[in-house]
N, C-alpha and C positions, 0 to 999 in steps of 0.2 A: 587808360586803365585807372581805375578807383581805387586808390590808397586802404588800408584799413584803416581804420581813424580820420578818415580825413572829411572835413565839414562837406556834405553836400549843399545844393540849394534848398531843399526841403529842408533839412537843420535849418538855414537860415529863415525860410516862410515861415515855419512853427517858431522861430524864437520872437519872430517880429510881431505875430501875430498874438502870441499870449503875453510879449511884452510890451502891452501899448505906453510907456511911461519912454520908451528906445530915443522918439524923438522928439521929445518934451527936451528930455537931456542934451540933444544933438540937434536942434533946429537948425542949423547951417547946415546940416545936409540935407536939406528939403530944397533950398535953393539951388545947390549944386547938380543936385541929382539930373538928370538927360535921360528923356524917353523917344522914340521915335512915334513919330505922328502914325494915326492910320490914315490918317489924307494926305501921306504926300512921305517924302524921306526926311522929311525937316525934324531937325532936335528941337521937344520942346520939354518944359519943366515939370516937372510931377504937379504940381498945383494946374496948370494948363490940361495935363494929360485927363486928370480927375473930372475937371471939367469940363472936357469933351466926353468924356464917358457918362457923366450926369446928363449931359446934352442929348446923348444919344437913348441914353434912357426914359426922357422926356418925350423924344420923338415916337417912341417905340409905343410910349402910353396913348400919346396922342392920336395913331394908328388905330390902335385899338377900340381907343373913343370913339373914332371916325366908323370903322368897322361897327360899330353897336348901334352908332345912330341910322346907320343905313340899314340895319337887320331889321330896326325898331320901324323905319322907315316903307322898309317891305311888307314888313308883320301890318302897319296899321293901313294898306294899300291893299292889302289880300282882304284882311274883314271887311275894307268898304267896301271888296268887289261882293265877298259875301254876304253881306249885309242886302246891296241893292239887289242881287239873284234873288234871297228869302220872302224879301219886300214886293217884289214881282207875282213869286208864287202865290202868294196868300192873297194878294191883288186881283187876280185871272178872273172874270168874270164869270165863268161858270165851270164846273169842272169839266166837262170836253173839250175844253181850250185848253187849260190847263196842262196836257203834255207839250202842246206848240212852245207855249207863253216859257214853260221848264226850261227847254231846250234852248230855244232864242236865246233867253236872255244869260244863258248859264254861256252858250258860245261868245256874243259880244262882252262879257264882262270878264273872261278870262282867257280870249282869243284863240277858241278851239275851231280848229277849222270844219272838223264836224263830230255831229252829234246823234244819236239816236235813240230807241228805246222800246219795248213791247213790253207788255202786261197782261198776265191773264190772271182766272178768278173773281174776276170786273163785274160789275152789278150789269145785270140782263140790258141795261139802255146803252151798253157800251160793248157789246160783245160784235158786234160789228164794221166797230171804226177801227182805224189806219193802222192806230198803236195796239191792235190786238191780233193781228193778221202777220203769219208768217214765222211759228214759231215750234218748231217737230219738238217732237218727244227726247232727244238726242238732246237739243239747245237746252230744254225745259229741265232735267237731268244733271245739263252741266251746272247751270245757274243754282240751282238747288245745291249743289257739291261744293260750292265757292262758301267761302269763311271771311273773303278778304277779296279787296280789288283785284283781277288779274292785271299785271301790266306787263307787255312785251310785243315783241315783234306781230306784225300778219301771220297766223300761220292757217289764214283761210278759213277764219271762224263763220259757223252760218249768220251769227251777230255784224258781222261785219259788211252782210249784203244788203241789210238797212239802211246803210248809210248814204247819200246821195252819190258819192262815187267809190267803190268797193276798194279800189285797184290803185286811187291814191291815200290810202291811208298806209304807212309804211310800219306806223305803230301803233298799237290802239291801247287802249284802258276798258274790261269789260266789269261793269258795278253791279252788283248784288240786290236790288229791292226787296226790302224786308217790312215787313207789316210790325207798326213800331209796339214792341211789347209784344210782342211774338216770335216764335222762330217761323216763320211762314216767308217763305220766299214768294213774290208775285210780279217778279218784273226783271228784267236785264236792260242795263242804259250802255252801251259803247259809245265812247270819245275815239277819232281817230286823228291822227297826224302825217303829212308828208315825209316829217323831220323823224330818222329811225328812233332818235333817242330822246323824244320826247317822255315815252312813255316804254320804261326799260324794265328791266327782271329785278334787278338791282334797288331799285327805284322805293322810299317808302313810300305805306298807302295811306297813311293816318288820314290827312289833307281830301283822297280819295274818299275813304268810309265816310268824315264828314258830309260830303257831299251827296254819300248814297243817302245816310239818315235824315238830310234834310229832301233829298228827294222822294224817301219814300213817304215822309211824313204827310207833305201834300199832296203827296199819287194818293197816300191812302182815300183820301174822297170818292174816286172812282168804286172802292172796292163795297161790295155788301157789311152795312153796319147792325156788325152783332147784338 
């Protein structure tokens, strides 16, 4: 039971605290004083105590340093990968290669285990090849209706029978191609993965859209130039 009047510990914090002059006056009890370690049961001195507390705060920064350099570390390991995909595309020797050379190189450089894509709208020299085959009215509809990357599970998209094995992609990412400076959708690209959570509901797409802008930018070649 608490007395009335009787000094708590908070009286004490708040007098120590607004009276920094306490142990100027009383330095012998800075020596005296006994704290128990966090490393262990041992008595040690307030000057020792403070100083493991400075020590730990040190660590704690250094953590974080280390933490930064390795985001900075990732960050500049993601645009090299981007960088050499861009450099690729714009490289392709003619634009009919140009979906192969997209795809390749966008799998090896950010190790997608597969990848796909169809376009339509395509100039008449192109309305026949691989990347323009196999795509209903239903697909063409959905891909129109997208705002933003889909990422999530299989749930048996017809995008997904593109890909060289349908049945092990457990999760997929479906991208949007947009004809740049337009709202004209003319393409759907699917990534798919074994791993369910590669590519989740959850998931941002930011990284994603990048990817579609800069794919549609050099798809756009294919398309008829207004």
């Amino acid at each position: 039971m608490t007395l009335e009047g009787a000094i708590t510990e908070t009286d004490i914090a708040n007098y120590l605290a607004n009276t920094p002059g306490f142990f100027e006056r009383h330095a012998e009890l800075l020596a005296t004083i006994q704290l128990t370690s966090p490393h262990g049961q041992r008595a040690v001195s307030l000057q020792e105590r403070q100083m493991e507390m400075q020590r730990e705060k040190v660590r704690g920064l250094e953590r974080k340093i280390m933490e930064m350099i390795r985001h900075g570390q990732e960050n500049v390991a993601i645009a090299d990968r981007l960088h050499r995909w861009t450099r690729a595309i714009l490289m392709a020797p003619n634009p009919a290669a140009l979906p192969d050379v997209l795809l390749a190189t966008l799998k090896h450089e950010f190790l997608i285990p597969q990848a796909a894509l169809r376009l339509w709208g395509v100039e008449a020299t192109f309305v026949a090849a691989s990347f323009t085959q196999g795509v209903s009215p239903d697909t063409l509809s959905f891909a129109v209706s997208l705002v933003q990357p889909y990422c999530g599970a299989n749930a048996g998209f017809e995008a997904t029978t593109w890909l060289a094995d349908p049945a092990a992609a457990a999760s997929v990412a479906l991208i949007p191609l947009h004809r740049p400076g337009r709202d004209e959708c003319f393409g759907l690209m699917v990534l798919g993965s074994p791993d369910p959570t590669r590519y989740t509901a959850d998931m941002g797409t930011e990284f994603l859209q990048r990817v579609g802008e800069i794919a549609s930018a050099g798809l756009s070649r294919l398309l008829p130039q207004a």
